[in-house]
C-alpha positions as CSV (number, residue, x, y, z in Angstrom):
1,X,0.0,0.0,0.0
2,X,2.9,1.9,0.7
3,X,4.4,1.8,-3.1
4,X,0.6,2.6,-4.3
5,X,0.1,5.6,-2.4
6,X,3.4,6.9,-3.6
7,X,2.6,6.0,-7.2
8,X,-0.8,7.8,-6.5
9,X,0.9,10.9,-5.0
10,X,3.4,11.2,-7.7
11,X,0.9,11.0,-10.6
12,X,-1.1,13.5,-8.8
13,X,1.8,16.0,-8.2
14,X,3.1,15.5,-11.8
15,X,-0.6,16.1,-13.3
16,X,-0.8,19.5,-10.9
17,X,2.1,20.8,-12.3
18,X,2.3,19.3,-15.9
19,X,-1.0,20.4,-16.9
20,X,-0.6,24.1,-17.0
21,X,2.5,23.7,-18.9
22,X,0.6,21.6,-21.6
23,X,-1.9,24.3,-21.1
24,X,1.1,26.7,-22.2
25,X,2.3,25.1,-24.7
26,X,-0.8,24.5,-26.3
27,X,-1.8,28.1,-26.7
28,X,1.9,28.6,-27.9
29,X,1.4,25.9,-30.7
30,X,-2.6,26.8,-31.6
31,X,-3.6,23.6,-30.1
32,X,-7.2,24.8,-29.1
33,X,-10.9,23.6,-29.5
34,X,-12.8,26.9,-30.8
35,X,-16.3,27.1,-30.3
36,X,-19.0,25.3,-32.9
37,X,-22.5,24.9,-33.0
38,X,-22.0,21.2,-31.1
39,X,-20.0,21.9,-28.5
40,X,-20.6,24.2,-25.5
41,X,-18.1,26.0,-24.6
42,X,-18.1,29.7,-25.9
43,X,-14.1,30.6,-26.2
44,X,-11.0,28.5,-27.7
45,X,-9.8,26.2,-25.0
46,X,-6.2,24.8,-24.9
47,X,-5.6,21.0,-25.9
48,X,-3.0,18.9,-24.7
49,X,-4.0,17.9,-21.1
50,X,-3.5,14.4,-22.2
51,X,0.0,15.3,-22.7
52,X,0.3,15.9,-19.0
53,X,-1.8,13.0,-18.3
54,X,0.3,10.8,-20.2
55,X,3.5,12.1,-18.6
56,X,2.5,12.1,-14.9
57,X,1.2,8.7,-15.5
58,X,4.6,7.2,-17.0
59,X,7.3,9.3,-14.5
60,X,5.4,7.9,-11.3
61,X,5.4,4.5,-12.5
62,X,9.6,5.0,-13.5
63,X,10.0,7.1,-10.7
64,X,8.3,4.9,-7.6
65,X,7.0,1.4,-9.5
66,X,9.0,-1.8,-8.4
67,X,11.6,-2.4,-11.5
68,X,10.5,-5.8,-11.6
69,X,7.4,-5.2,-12.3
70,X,7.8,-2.1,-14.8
71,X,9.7,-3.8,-17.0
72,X,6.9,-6.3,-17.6
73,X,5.0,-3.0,-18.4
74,X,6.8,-2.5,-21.9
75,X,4.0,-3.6,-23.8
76,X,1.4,-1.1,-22.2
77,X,3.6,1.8,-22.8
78,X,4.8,1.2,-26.0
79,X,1.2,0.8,-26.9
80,X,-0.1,4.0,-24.6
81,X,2.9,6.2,-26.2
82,X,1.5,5.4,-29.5
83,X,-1.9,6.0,-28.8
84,X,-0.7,9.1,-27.1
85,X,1.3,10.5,-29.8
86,X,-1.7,9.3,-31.9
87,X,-4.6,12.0,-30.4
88,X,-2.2,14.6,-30.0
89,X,-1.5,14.5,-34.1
90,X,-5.5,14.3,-34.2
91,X,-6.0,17.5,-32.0
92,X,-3.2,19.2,-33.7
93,X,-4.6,18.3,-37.6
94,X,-7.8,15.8,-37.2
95,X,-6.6,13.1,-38.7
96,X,-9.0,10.4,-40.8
97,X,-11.3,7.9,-38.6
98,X,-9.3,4.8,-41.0
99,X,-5.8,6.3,-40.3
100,X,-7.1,6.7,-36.1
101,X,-8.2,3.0,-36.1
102,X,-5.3,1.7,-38.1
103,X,-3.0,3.5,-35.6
104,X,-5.7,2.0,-32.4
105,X,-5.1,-1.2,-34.1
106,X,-1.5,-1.4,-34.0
107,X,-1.4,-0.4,-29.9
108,X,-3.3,-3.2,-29.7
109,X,-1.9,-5.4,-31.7
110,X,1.3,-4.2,-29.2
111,X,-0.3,-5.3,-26.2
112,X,-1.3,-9.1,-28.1
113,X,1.9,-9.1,-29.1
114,X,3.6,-8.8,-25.5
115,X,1.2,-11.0,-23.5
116,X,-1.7,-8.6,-22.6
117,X,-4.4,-10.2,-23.9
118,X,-7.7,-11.4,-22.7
119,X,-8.0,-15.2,-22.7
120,X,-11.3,-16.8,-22.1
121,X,-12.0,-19.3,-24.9
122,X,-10.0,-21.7,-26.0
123,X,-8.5,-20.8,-29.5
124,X,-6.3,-18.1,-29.8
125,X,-7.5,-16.5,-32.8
126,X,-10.9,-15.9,-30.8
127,X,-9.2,-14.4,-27.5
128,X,-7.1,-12.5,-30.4
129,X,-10.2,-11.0,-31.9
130,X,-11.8,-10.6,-28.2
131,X,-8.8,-8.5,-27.3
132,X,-8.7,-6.2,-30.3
133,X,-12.7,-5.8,-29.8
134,X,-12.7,-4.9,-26.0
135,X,-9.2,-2.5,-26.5
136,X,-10.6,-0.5,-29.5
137,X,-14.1,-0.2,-27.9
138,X,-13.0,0.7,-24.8
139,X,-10.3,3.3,-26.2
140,X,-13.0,5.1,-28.1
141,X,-15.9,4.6,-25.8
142,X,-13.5,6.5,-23.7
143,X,-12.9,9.6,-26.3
144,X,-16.8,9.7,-27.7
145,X,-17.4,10.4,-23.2
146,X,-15.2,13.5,-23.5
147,X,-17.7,15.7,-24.3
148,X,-18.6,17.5,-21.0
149,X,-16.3,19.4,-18.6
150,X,-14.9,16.3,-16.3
151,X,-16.5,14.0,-17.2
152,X,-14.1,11.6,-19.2
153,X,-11.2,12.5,-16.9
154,X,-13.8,11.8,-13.6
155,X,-15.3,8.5,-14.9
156,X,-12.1,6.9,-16.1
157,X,-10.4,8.1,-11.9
158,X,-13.5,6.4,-10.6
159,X,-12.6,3.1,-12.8
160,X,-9.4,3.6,-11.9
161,X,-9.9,3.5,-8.1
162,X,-12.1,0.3,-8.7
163,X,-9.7,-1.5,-10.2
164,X,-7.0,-0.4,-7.9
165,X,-9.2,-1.4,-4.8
166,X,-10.1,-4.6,-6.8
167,X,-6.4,-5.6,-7.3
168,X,-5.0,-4.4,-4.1
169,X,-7.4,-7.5,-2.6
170,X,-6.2,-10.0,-4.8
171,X,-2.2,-8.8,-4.6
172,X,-1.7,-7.8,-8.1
173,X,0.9,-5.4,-7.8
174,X,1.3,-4.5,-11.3
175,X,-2.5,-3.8,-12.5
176,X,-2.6,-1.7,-8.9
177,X,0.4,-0.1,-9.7
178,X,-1.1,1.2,-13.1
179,X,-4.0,1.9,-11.4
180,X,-2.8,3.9,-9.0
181,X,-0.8,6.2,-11.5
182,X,-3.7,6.5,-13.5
183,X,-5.9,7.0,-10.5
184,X,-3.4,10.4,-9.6
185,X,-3.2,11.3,-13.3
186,X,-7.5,11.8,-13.6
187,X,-7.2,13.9,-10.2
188,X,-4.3,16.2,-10.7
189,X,-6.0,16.6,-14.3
190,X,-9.9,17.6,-12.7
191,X,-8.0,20.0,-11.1
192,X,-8.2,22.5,-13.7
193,X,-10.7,20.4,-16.6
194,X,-14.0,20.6,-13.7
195,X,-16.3,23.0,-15.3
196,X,-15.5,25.5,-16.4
197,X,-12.7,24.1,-17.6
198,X,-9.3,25.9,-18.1
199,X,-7.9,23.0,-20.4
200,X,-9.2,19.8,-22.3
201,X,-7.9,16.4,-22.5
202,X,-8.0,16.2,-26.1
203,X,-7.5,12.8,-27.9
204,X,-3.9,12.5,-26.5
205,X,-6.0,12.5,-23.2
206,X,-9.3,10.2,-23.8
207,X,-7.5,7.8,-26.0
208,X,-4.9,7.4,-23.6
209,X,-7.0,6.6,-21.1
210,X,-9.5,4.1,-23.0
211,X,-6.4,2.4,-24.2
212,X,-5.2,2.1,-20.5
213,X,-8.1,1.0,-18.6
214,X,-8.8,-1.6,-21.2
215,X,-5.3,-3.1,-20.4
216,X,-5.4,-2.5,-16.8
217,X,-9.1,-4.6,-17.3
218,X,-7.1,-7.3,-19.3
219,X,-4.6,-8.1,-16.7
220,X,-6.8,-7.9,-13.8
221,X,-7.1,-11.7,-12.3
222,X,-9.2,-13.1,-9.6
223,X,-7.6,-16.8,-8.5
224,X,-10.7,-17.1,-6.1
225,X,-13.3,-17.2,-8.7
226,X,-13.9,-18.9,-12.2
227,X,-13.0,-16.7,-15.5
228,X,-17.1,-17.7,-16.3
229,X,-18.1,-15.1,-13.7
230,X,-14.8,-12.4,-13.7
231,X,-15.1,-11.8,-17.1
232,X,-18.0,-9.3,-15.7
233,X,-15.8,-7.5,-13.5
234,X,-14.3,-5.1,-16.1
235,X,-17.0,-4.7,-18.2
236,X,-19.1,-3.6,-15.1
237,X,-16.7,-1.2,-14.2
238,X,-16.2,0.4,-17.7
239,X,-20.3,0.1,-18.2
240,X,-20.9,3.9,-17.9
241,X,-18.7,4.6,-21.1
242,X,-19.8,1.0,-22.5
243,X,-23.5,2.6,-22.7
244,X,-22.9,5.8,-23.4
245,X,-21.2,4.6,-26.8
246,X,-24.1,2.1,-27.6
247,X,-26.5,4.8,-26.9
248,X,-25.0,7.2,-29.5
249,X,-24.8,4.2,-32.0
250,X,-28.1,3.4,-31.5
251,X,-29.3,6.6,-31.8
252,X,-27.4,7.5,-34.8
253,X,-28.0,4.4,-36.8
254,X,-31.9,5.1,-36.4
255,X,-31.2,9.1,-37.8
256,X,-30.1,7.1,-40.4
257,X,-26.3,8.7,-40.2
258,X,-22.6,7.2,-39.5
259,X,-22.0,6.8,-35.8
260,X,-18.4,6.8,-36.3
261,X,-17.6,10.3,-38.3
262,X,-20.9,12.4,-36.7
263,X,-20.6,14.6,-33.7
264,X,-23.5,16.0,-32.2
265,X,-24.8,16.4,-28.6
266,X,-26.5,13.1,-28.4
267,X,-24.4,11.5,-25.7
268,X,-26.1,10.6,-22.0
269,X,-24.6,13.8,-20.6
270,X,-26.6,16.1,-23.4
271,X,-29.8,14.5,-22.9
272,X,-29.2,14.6,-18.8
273,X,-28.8,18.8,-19.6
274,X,-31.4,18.7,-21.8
275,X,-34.1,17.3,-19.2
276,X,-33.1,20.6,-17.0
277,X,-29.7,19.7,-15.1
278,X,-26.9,22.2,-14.6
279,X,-23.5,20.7,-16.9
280,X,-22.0,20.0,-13.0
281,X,-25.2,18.3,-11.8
282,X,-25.1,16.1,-15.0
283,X,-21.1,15.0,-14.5
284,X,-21.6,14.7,-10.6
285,X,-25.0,12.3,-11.5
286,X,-22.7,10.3,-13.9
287,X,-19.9,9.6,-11.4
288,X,-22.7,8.3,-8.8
289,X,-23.6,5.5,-11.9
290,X,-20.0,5.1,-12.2
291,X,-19.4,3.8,-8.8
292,X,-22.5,2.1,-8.4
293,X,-21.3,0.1,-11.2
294,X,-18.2,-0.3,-9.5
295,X,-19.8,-0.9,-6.5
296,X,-21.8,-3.6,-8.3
297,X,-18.2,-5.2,-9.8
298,X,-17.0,-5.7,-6.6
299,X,-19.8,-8.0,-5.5
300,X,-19.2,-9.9,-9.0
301,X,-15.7,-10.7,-8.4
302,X,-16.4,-12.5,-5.5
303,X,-19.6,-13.7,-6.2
304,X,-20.6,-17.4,-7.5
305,X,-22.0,-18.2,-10.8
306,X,-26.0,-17.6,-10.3
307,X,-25.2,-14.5,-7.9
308,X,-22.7,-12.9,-10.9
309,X,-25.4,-13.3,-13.2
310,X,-28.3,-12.2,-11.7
311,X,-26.5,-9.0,-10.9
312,X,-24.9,-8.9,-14.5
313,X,-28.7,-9.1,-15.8
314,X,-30.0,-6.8,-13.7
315,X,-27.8,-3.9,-15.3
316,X,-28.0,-5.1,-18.9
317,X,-32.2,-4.5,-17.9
318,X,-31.2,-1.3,-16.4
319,X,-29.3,0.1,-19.7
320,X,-32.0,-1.2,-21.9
321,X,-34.6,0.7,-19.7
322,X,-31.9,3.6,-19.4
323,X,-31.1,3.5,-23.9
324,X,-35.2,3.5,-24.1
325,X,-36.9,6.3,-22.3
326,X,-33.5,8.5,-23.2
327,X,-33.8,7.3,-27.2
328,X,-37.6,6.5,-27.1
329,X,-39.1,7.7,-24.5
């Protein structure tokens, strides 16, 4: 606990101080969001506090992490720098949505290729394909959530405390260690991104994040339990950004436009606002489903088969009620 709450306290410190640089530099370097009809905030905002996400998160893992276990890491930041280096090229000249997945592809195709990969079924082609589904969908579920002051940056700190708490009971020194950067990253970050915020995440920060907590959810193990009822934990964890992605599908594919290259305030947060919450009572309502999913992945990971499952159908009714009266209703 000792060597997590320095990892913690690091990240944190790091993100406090790295962020207004970014900030800085992104002003320097035109690196801003300017206002448009979809978005809602009425004067450019810097970019780049990815950057100093990124950064705090890798320097208190170097700095404090056992060597031991950082060098097993290699495959997670190889694959985080490129996704990194990937949204910052994006909020510097918005690249093409084939040229983002081709470079998603290959960070995951970095993790596969150094151990990090999900393995449930026998057949390695299927875990393959598993693995490239979950990191991919998680990455981007993670950037489409960025779309309200704190919000991406809060949900993916509350994740990251789950799985922290989650691995700190089963001993897993390496996924808490990651989640404890990550954990002090998001916080030193919300520091100057809760509305109104002073700076955005940008790609470099949302990807980054997606790309992490989906390997931080790979390499979370439970020896207690059977992978038949685990295999819930992370997805339980991750399920605010998990719906909030299959609710703008949905809802795009019935308008009848791509879900992939459309923007447009369609997101769970938007219609929270548009049903009369303030932007801070809408992200503050969000974190309280975040960690009663987390809450609810807890049980699961030491729960048996017929417990998991009722609980695991419960919130798959839940998001189909949620997905219809915000869609339908």
């Amino acid at each position: 606990m000792t060597t997590y709450m320095l990892i913690f306290a690091a990240a944190l410190a790091f993100a406090v101080g790295g962020t207004p640089v970014a900030r800085w530099v992104a002003a320097r370097t035109d690196i801003v969001d300017r206002p448009s009809g979809r978005k809602l905030h009425m004067e450019p905002i810097p970019l780049l506090g990815g950057a100093a996400i990124y950064a705090a998160f890798i320097l208190a893992l170097l700095l404090f992490g056992d060597r031991f276990y950082v060098s097993q890491l290699v495959g997670i930041f190889i694959g985080a720098t490129l996704i990194s280096f990937l949204g910052v090229w994006d909020d510097r000249e918005t690249i093409r949505p084939l040229l983002k997945l081709a470079g998603q592809t290959a960070a995951a195709l970095t993790l596969i290729v150094t151990g990090v990969r999900i393995n449930l079924i026998p057949g390695d082609v299927v875990d393959i394909i598993i693995t490239l589904v979950w990191v991919i969908g998680i990455t981007n579920a993670l950037n489409l959530l960025d779309n309200m002051d704190g919000l991406s940056g809060g949900v993916a700190a509350i994740a990251a405390g789950f799985f922290l708490l989650l691995a700190a009971v089963s001993g897993q020194f390496l996924v808490g260690s990651l989640a404890a950067a990550l954990l002090g990253a998001c916080l030193g970050f919300l520091r100057y991104n809760f509305n109104p915020a002073e700076v955005f995440m940008g790609d470099a920060g949302s990807l980054f994040l997606g790309f992490v907590l989906a390997a931080v959810g790979i390499k979370l193990r439970f020896p207690g339990n059977r992978p038949a009822v685990t295999w819930m934990t992370p997805v339980l964890v991750l399920g605010l950004p998990i719906f909030d992605t299959t609710l703008v599908v949905v809802s795009r594919l019935r308008r009848g436009v791509n879900p992939f290259t459309t923007a447009g305030k369609d997101h769970i947060s938007h219609r929270v606002v548009a049903r009369g919450w303030t932007h801070r009572e809408a992200v503050m309502m969000l974190y309280l489903v975040a960690c009663a999913l987390g809450a609810a992945a807890i049980f699961v990971s030491q729960a048996g088969l017929r417990e998991a499952y009722v609980v695991g159908a419960c919130a798959v009714l839940a998001a189909l009620y949620a997905l219809w009266r915000l869609e339908w209703k």
